[in-house]
C-alpha positions as a printed Julia matrix, in Angstrom:
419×3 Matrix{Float64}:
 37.05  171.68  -150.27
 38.38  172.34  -146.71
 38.49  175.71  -145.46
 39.41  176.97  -141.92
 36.89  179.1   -140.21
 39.01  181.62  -137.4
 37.41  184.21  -134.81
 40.03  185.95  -134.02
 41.19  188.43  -130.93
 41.56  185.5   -128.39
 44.89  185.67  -126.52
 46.48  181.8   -126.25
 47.65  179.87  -123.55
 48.19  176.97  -122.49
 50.97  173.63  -123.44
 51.09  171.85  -126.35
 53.21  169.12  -127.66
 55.57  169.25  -130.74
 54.48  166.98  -133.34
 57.0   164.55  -135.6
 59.33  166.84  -138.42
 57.59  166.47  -141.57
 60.98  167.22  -143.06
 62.64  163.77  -141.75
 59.88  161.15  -141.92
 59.73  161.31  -145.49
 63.3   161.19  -146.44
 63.46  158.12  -143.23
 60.66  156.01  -144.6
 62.6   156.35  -148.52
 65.2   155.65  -147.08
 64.01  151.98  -146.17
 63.68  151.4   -149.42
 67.43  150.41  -149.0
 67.07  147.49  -147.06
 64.98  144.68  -147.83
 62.29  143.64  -144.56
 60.52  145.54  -141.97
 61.24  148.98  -140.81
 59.3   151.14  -138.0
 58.99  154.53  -137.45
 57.24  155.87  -134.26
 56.47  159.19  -133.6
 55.16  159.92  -137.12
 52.51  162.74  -137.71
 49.59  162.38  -139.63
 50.26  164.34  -142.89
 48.68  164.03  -146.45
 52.92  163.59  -147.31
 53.07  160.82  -145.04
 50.08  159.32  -147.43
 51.29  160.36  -150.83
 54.49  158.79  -149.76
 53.18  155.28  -148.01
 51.13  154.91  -151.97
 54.77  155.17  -153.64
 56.28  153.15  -151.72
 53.01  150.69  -152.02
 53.42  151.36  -156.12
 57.07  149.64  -155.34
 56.06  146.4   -153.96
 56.41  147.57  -150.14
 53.67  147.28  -147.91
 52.61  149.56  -145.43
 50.83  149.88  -141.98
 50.03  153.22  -140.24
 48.43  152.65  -136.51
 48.17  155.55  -134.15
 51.65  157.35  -135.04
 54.04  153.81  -135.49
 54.41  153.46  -139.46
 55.09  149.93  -140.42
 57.04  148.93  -143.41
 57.99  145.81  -145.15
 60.26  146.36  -147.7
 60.28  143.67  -151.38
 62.3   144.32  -153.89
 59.68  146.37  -157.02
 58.96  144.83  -160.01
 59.77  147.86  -161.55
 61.51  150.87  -160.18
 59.1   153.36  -161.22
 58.07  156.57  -159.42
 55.34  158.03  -161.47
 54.03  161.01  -162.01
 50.5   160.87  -160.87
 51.84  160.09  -157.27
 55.51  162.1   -157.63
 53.36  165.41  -158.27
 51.99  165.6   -155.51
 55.13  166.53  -153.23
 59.11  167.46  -153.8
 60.37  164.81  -151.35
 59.14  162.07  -153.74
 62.85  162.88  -155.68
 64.34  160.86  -152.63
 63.61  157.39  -153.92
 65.88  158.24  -157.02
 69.2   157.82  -154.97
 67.8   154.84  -152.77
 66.48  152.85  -155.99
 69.37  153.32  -158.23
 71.9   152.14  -155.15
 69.73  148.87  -154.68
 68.67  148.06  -157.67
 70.62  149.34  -160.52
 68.42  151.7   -162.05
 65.58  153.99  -160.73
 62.75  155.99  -163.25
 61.37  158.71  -161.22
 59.42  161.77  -162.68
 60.13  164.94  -162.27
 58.62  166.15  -159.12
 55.49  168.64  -157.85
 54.94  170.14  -154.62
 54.56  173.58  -153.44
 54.75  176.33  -156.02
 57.41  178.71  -154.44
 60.21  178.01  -156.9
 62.45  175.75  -159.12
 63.86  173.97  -156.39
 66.29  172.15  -160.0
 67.46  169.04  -158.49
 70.66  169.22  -161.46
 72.79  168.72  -158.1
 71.33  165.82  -157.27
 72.07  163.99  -160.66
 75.43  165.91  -161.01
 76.26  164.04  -157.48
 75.08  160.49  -158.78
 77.03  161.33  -161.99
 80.13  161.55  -160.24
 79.1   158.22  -158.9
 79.44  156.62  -161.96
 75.35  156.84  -163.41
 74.37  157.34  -166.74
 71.25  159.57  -166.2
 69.02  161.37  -168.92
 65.7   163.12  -168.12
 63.51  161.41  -170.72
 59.67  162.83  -170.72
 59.89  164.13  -167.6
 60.76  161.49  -165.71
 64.96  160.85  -164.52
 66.3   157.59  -165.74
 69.5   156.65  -163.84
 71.14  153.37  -164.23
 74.68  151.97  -162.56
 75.7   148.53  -162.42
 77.38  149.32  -158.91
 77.99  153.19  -157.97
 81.48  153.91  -157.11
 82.68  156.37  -154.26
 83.86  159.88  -155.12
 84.56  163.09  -153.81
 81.41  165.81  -154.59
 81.33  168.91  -153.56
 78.04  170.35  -153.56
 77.63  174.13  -155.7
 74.74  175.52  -153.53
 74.11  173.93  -149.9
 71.35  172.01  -150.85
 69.19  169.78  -148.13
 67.33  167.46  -150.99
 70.67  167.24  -152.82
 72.51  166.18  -149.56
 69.61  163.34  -148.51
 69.55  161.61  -152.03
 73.51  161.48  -151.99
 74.15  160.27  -148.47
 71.39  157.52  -148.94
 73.08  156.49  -153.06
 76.6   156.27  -151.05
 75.36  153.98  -148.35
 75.8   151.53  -150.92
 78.37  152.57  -153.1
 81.29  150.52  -153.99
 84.57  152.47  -151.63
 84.12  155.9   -150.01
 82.06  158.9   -150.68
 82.89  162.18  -149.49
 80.31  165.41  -149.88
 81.05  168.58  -149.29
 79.57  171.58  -148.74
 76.59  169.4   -147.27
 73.24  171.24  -145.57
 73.6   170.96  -142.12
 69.75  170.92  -141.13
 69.03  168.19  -138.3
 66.66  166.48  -140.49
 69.55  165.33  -141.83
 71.02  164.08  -139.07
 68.13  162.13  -138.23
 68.64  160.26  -141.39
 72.15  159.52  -141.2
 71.34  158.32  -137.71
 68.63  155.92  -139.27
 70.98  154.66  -141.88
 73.88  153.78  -139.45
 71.21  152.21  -137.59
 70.81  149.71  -140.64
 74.54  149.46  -140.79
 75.44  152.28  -143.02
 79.13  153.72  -142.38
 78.66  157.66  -142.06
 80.66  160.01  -140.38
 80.41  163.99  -140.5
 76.82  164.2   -140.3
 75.35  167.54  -139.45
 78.44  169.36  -140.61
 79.42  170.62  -144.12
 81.78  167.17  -144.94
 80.06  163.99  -144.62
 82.2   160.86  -145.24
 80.51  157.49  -146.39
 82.45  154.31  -145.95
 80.06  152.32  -148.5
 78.26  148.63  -147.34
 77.47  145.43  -149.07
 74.06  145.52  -147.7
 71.8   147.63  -145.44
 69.12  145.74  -143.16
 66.23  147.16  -140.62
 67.95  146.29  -137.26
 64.77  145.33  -135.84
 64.51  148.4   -133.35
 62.23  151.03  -133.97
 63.29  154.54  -135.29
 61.73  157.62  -133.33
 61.38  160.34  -135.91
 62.2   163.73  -134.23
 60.15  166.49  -133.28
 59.03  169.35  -135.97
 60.58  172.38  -135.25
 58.92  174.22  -137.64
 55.9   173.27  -136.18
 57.2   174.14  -133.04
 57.9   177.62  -134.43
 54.77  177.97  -135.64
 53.24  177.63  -132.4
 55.4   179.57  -130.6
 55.02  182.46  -133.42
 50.83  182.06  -132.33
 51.18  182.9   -128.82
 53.18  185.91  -129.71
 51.04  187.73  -132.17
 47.79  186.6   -129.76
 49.48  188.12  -126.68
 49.24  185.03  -124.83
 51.46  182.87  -123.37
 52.29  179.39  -124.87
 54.69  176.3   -123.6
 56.09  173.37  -126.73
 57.05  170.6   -125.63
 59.34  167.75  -126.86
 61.18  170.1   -128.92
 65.29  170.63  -128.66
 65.1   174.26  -128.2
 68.55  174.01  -130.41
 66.94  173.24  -133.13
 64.83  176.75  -133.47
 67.3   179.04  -131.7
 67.58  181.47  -134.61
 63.77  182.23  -134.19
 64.16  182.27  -130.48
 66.53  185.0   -130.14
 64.3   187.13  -132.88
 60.98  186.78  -130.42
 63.41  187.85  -127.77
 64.0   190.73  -130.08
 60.45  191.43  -130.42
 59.85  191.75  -126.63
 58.95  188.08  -126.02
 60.05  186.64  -122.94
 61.49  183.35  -123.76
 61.63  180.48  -120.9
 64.2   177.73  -122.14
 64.13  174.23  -120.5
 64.68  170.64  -122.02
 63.03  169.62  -124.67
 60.27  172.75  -123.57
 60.55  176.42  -124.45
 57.77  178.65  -123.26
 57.1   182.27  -124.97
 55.46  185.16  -123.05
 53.82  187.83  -125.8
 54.6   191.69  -125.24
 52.08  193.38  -125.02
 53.55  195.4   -127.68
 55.39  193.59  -130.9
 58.63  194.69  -131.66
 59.42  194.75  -135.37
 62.62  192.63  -136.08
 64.44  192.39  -139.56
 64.99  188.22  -140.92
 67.09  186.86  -143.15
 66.52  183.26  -144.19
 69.47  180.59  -144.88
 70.22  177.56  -144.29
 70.18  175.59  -140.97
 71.28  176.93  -138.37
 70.37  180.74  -139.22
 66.26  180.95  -139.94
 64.23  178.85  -141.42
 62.79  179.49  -144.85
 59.9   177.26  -143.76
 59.37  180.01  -140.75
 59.6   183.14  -143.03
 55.48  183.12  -143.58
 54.47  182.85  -140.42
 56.89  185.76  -138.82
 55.93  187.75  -141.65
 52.32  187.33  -140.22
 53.65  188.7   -136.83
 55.44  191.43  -138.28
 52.13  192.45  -139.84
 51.27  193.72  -136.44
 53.92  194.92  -134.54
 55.58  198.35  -134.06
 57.58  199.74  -136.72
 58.82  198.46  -139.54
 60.9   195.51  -140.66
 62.56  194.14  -143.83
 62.54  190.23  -144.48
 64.77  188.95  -146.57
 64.24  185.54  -148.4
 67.79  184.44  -149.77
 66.44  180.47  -150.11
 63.9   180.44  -152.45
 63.15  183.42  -155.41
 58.85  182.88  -155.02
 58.37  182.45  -151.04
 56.35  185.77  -150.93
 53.29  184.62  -152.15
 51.52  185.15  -149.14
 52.11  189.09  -149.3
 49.02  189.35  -151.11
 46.5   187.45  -149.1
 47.95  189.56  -146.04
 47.28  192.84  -147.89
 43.58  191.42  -148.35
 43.64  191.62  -144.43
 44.76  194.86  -143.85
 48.9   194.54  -143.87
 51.03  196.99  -145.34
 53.99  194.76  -147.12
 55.76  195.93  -150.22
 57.72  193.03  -151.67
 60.35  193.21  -153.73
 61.84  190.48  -155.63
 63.37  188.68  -152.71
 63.09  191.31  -149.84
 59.62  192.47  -148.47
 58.96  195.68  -146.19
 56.97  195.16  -143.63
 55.26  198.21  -141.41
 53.33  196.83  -138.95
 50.16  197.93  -137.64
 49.65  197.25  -134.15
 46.25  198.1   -133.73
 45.51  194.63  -135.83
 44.45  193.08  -138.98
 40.73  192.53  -140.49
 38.98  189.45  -141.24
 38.65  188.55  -145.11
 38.5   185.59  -146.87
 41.92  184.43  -147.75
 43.03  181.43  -149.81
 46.54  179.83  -148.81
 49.06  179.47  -151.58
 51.79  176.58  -150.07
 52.38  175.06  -146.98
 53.77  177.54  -145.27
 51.85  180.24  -146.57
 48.87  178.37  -145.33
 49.67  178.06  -141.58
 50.83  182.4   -142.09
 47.35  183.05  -143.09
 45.81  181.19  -140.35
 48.22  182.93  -137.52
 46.81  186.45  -139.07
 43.58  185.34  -138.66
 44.13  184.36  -135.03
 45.0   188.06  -134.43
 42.48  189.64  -136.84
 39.25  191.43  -135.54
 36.28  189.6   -136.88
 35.99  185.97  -138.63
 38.88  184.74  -140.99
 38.42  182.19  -143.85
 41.27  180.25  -145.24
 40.79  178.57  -148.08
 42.63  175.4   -150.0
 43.86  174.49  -146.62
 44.61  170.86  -147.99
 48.39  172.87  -147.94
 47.97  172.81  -144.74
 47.11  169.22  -144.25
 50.48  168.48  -146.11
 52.73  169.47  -143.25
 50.65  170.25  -139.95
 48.97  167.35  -138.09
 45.77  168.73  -136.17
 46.82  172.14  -136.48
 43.59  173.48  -135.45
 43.07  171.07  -132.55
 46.26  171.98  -131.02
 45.1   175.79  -131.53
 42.04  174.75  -130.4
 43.59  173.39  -127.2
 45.21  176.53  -126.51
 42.25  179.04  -126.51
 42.09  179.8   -130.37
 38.01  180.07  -131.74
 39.14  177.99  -134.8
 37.3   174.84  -136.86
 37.12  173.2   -140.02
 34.46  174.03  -142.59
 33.46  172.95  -145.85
């Protein structure tokens, strides 16, 4: 098994460019699954999620083609619209060919999903949404069975804000039979990014990226023939910037909206960080002492969830103390303990950890990564540790970051792979 081997104390610098958002390709290449023919998606990193999900959609009759970062696929209707579990478990997003099944063909049986372990995550929103469509579904063995001759259009208002929730309704609407309206949608641009890819099939969507999206369903969806650029990762782009910070270097992303991570650029402004803003670049210039700053995570556009590892790595080493506050998910602290193994003084607390930083550094251990996220935290404290880091079970890792380490790499940072 992977591990990543990381000598840290080596200040970054340097430019490096902003792969594509994990968080949209996924939900953009289920999404095809709508339309019948050949759909392409450029810009697409090189993820295990981007694998797991190009085997479902093979295990549906579609066949796929992934050159350099341009994802080919060519959409035939399944023999059976089954999702099963040995391919569902291995990531959340696979819950987003329930809505696009059921719309196009009737029915959809999709098991109950996997993914990172840092909560429930229920998805009873998502079939309380395709209820009021008009579906009969029952969770049978653990897999969701939904079936409606033709969904209908309704008015849903969403509970909780919930991104997942949002995606599976907008795409189950597309097709609906009269007008869907959701409320109380997630606003993250992810989403927008799909909405944009379904009107460019001929979907009828307006509202997206605000809390009311209004879907005027179609007949029939169909790849226009153009391809679809998936936008850049901002939490990648985060994560980066969050590296040159807690190295003391100074590091330039590029094709990033800066938009699209404000909420973490005015905290690294609060920790000292000089912050350069231009389009599609931002460029962070470390303090040479690390301010502590309080977080609290929420949904899009206050701070990311998916950032609330890796600036609790940077906290671990600044002056003074802060509190983080995780208000998205009730088991995103996971990480705590692996820091402590490296020195950081963190006392979590159900959903609220307290954070006194020690400026004079961290200490290499060997460290084994929990989650995503968690992962890509534990390798930002190594880059600042004294001494060499192990992280272990960085397949996590793998799941989200494409050539994490060789962008580091590029940048200054002592880092490789190791078995």
């Amino acid at each position: 098994m992977d591990k990543m081997a990381i000598e840290g104390g080596q200040a970054l610098y340097g430019e490096v460019e902003v792969s594509g958002a994990k968080n949209s390709v996924l939900k953009l290449l289920f999404a095809s699954l709508l339309a019948e023919g050949e759909h392409v998606f450029t810009n697409v990193p090189r993820l295990k999620d981007v694998d797991s999900t190009a085997e479902l959609l093979e295990s549906l009759n579609c066949q796929t083609q992934f050159e350099g970062n341009t994802f080919r696929v060519s959409v035939k209707k399944p023999a059976e619209t089954v999702a099963h579990y040995d391919l569902v478990r291995k990531m959340r997003a696979s819950i987003l060919s329930l809505g696009p099944l059921l719309a196009k063909y009737g029915q959809a049986y999709v098991s109950l999903p996997g993914g990172c372990a840092i909560g429930t995550r229920p998805i009873d929103l998502h079939l309380e949404g395709l209820k009021a469509m008009g579906a009969e579904v029952k969770i049978e063995n653990g897999y969701v069975h939904a079936q409606a001759k033709k969904l209908k259009g309704t008015r849903f208002l969403f509970d909780n804000v919930t991104v997942g929730g949002t995606e599976n309704l907008l795409m189950a609407a597309t097709l609906a039979e009269g007008t869907t309206v959701l409320e109380n949608c997630a606003k993250e641009p992810e989403i927008l990014d799909l909405a944009n890819y379904l009107i460019q099939m001929g979907a009828k969507i307006t509202g997206h990226g605000t809390g009311v999206i209004t879907i005027e369903g179609v007949e029939k969806l169909s790849p226009s023939g153009q391809a679809f650029e998936v936008m850049a990762d901002r939490i990648e782009a985060g994560t980066l910037l969050i590296a040159g910070a807690i190295t003391g270097g100074e590091v330039s992303v590029t094709k990033v909206d800066p938009y699209l991570i404000e909420s973490l650029l005015f905290k690294l402004k609060d920790t000292g960080a000089q912050v350069t803003i231009e389009k599609n670049r931002v460029t962070l210039k470390a303090s040479p002492i690390i301010e502590a700053a309080d977080i609290t995570t929420a949904p899009f556009p206050q701070f990311a969830t998916d950032l609330q590892a890796q600036w609790m790595a940077l906290m671990c080493v600044a002056q003074g103390t802060s509190i983080i506050t995780e208000t998205v998910f009730e088991n995103r602290f996971m990480h705590v303990q692996e820091l402590v193994r490296m020195g950081a003084d963190i006392t979590p607390k159900a959903r609220v950890a307290i954070v006194r930083g020690r400026p004079n550094g961290l200490s290499a251990a060997p460290v084994m990564a929990t989650d995503l996220r968690a992962s890509a935290s534990l390798v930002l404290a190594g880059l600042a540790a004294k001494g060499e880091t192990s992280v272990g079970r960085i397949y996590h890792l793998d799941r989200g970051y494409e050539n994490l380490e060789i962008k580091l790499a590029s940048l200054g940072a002592r880092i490789k792979r190791t078995h």
